[in-house]
Z-matrix of the N, CA and C atoms (Angstrom, degrees):
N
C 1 1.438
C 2 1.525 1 111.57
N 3 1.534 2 111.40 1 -5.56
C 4 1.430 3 106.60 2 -167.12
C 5 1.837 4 96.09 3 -74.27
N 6 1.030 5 94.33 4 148.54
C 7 2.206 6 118.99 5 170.18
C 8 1.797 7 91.57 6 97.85
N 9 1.353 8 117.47 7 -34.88
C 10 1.748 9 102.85 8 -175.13
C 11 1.387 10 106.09 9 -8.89
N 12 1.098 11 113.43 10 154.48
C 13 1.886 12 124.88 11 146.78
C 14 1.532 13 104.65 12 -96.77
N 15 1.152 14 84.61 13 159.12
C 16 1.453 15 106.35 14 -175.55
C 17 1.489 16 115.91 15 -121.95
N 18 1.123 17 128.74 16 88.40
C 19 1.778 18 121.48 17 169.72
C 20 1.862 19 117.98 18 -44.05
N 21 0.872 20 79.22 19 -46.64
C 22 1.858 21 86.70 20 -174.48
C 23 1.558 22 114.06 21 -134.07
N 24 1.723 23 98.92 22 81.84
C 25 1.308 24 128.24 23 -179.04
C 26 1.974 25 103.19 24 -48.47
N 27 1.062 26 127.45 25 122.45
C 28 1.324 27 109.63 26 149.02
C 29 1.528 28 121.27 27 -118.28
N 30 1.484 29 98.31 28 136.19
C 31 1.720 30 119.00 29 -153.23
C 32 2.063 31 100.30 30 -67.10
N 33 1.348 32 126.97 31 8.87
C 34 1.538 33 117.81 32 148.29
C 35 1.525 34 125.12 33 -110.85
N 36 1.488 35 106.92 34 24.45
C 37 1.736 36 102.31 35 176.76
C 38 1.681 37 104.24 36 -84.97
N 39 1.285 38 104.70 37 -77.30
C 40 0.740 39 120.80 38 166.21
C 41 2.360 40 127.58 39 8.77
N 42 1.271 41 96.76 40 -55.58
C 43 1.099 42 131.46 41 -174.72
C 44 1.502 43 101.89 42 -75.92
N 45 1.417 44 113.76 43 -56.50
C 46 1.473 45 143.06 44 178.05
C 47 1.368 46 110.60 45 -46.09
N 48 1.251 47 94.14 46 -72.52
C 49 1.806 48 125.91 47 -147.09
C 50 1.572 49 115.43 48 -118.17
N 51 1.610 50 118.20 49 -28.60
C 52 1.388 51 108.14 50 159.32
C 53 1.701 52 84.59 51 102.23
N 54 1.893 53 142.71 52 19.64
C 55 1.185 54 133.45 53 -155.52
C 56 0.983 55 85.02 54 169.95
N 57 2.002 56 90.98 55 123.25
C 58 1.362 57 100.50 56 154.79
C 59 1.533 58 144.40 57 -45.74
N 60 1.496 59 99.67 58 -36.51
C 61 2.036 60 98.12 59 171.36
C 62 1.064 61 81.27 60 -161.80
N 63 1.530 62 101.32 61 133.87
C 64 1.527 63 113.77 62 -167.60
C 65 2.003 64 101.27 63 -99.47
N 66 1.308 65 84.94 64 -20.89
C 67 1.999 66 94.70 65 169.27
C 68 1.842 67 92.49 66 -53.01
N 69 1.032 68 108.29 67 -77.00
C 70 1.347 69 108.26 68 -154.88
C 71 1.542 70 116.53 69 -76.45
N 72 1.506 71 114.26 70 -23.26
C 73 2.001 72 100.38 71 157.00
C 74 1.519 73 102.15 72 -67.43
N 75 1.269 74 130.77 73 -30.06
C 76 1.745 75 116.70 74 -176.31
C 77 1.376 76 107.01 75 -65.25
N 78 1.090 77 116.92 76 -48.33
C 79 1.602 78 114.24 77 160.69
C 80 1.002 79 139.89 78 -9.40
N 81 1.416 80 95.02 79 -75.58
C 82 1.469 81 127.30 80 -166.79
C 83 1.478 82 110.81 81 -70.02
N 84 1.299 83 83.05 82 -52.34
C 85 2.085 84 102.70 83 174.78
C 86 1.515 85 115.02 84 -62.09
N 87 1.289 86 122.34 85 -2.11
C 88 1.393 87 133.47 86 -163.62
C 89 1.287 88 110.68 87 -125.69
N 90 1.212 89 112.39 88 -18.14
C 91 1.764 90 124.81 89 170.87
C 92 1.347 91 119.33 90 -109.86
N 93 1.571 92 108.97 91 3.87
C 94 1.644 93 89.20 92 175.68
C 95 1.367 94 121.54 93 124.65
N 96 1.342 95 113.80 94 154.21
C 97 1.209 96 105.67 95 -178.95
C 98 2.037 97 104.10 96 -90.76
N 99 1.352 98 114.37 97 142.75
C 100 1.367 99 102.51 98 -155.72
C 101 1.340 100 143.52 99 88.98
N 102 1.958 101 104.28 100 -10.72
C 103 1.235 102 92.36 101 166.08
C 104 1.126 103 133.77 102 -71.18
N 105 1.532 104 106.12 103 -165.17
C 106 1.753 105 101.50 104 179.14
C 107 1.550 106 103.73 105 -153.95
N 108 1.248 107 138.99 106 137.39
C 109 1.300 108 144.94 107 -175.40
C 110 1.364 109 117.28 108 -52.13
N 111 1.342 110 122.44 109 116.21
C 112 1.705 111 123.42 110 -177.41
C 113 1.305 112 91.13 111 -80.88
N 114 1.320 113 135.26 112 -40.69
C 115 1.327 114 120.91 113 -142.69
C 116 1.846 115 94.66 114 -151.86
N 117 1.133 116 126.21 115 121.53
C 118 1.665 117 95.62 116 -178.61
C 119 1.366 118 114.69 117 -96.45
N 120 1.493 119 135.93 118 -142.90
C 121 1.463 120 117.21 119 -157.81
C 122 1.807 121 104.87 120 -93.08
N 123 1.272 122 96.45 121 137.70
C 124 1.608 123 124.64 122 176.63
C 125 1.349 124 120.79 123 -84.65
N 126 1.355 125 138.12 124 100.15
C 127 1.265 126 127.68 125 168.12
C 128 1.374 127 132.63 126 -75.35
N 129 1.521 128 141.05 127 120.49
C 130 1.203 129 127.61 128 -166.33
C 131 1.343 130 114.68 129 -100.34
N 132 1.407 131 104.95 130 -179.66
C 133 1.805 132 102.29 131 -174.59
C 134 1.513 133 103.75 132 -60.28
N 135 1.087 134 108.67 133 140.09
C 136 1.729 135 144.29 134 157.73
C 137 1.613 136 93.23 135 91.47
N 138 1.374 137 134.61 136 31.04
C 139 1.299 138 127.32 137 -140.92
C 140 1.409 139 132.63 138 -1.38
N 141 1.455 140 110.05 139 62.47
C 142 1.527 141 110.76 140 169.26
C 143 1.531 142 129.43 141 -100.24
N 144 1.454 143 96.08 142 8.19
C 145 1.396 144 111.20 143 -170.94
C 146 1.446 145 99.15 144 -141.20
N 147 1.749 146 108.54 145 139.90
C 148 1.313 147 108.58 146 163.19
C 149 1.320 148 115.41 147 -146.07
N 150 1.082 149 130.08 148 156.33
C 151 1.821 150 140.70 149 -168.12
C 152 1.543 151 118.37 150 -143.62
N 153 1.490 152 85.82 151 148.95
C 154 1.539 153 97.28 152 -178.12
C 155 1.574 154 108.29 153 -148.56
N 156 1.097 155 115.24 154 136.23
C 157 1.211 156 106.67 155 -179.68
C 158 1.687 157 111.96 156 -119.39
N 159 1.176 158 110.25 157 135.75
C 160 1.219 159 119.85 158 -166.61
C 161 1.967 160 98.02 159 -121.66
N 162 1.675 161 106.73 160 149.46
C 163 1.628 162 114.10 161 -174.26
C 164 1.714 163 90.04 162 -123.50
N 165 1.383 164 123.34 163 142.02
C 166 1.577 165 124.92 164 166.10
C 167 1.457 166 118.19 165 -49.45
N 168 1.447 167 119.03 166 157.73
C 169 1.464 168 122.76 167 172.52
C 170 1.772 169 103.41 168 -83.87
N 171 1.393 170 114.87 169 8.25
C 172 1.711 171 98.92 170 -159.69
C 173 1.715 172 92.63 171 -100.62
N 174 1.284 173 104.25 172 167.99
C 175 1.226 174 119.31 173 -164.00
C 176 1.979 175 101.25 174 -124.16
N 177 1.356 176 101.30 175 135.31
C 178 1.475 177 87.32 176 172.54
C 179 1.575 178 124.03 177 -101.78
């Protein structure tokens, strides 16, 4: 996941985890080389949950 970008940095990963949003390098890292963010990271109620949705770089 290391180099991902991150759309929506949050300022305690980093510190944590070594990554700006670890929602959205898992993503990214999970879809491919070439993907690209469908959706970027989602915070849920009480923030214990977060999401990102990532689409493949491949073409059919």
């Amino acid at each position: 996941m290391a180099g991902q970008p991150a759309q929506t940095p949050s300022p305690r990963q980093p510190a944590r985890y070594g990554r700006l949003s670890v929602a959205e390098a898992a993503a990214l890292a999970a879809a491919g080389p070439g993907a690209r963010l469908l959706h970027p990271r989602i915070i849920g109620p009480g923030q214990r949950v977060t999401l990102a949705l990532a689409v493949t770089g491949e073409t059919e």
